[in-house]
MIGUDO-624694 format. One record per residue (C-alpha): residue number from 1; x, y negated, z. Coordinates in Angstrom, 2 decimals. Each point is the difference from the previous one (the first is absolute). Layout:
BEGIN
   nr       px       py       pz
  NUM        X        Y        Z
...
***
This chain:
BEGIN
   nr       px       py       pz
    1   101.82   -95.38    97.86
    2     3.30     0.73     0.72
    3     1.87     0.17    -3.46
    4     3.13     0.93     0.92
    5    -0.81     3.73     0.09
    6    -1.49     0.31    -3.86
    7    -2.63     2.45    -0.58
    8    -2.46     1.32     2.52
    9     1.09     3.64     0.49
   10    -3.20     1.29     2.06
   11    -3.17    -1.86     1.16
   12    -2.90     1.41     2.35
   13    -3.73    -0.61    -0.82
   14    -2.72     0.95     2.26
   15    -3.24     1.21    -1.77
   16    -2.73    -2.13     1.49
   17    -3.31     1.29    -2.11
   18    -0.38     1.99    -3.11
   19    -3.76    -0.39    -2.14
   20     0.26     3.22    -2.25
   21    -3.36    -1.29    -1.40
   22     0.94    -3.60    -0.86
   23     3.82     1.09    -0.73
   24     1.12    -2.57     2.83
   25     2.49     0.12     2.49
   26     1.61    -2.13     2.50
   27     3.42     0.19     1.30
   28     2.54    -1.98     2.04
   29     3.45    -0.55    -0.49
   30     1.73     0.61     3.56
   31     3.69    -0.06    -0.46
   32     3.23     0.62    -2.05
   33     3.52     0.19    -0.25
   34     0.14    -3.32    -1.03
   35    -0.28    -2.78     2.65
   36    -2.89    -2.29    -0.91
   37     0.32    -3.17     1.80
   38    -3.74    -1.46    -0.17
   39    -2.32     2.32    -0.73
   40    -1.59     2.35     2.99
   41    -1.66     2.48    -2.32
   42    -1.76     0.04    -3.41
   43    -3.47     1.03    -0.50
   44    -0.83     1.35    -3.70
   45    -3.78     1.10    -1.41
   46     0.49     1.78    -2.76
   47    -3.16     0.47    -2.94
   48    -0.16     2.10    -3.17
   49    -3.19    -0.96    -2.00
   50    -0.97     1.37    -3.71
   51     1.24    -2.18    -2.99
   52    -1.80    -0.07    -3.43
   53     2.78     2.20    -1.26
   54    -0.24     2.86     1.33
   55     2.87    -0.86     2.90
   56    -0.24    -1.77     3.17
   57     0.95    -3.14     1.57
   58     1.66     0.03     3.35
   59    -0.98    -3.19     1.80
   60     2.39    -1.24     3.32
   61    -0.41    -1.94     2.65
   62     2.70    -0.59     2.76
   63    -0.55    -1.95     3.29
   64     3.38    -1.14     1.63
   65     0.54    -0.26     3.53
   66     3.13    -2.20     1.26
   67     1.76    -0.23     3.01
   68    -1.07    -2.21     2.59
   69     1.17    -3.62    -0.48
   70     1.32     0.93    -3.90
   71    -1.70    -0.68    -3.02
   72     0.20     1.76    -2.91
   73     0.44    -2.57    -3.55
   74    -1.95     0.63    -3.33
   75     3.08     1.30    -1.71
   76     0.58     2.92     2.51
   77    -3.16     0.97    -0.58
   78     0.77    -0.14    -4.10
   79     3.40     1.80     0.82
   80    -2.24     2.83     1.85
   81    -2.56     0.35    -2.64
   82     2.20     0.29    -2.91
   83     2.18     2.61     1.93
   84    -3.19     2.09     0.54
   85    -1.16    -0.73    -3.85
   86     3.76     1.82    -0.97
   87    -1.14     3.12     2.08
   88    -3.95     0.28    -1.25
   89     1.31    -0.19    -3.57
   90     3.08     2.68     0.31
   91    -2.93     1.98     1.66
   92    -2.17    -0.72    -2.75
   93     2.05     0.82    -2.81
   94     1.20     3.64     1.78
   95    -3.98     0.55     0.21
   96    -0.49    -1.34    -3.67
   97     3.37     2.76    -1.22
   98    -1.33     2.75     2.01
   99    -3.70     0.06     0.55
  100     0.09     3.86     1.48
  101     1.53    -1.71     3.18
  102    -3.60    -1.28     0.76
  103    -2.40     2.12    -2.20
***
């Protein structure tokens, strides 16, 4: 990724299948203002199953695809995944403060 321009200020997903029943989706990450130097796109499968609490877990899976002739190193991937761990728990705790938003 190119670093030299900080923070992503916009990114574009494309929706690829909602499962209302089995609270799944599936989107792709297509682009952003931010240059990203290996990877093609970003495939995510996104889960919410009940929890013995009362809540849910949200379970994530994310398939990579690189550019031809790159390869993409274990601690890009790490880098990713704790980027998108910052975002799911902002989002959880705004959910958590203000249940009526989803209610």
């Amino acid at each position: 990724m190119d670093r030299t321009r900080g923070h992503l200020k916009w990114l574009k997903h494309r929706i690829d299948s909602i499962n209302v029943e089995k609270l799944m989706c599936k989107y792709t990450f297509i682009e952003s203002d931010i240059a990203f130097d290996k990877i093609e796109s970003v495939v995510y499968e996104v889960k919410f199953e009940a929890s013995s609490d009362g809540g849910c877990v949200c379970k994530m899976t994310s398939e990579y695809h690189v550019k031809a002739g790159l390869e993409l190193k274990e601690e890009d991937i790490k880098q990713g995944k704790d980027k998108a761990m910052g975002l799911y728990k902002v989002v959880e705790e705004y959910l958590t403060a203000n249940p009526e938003a989803y209610a």
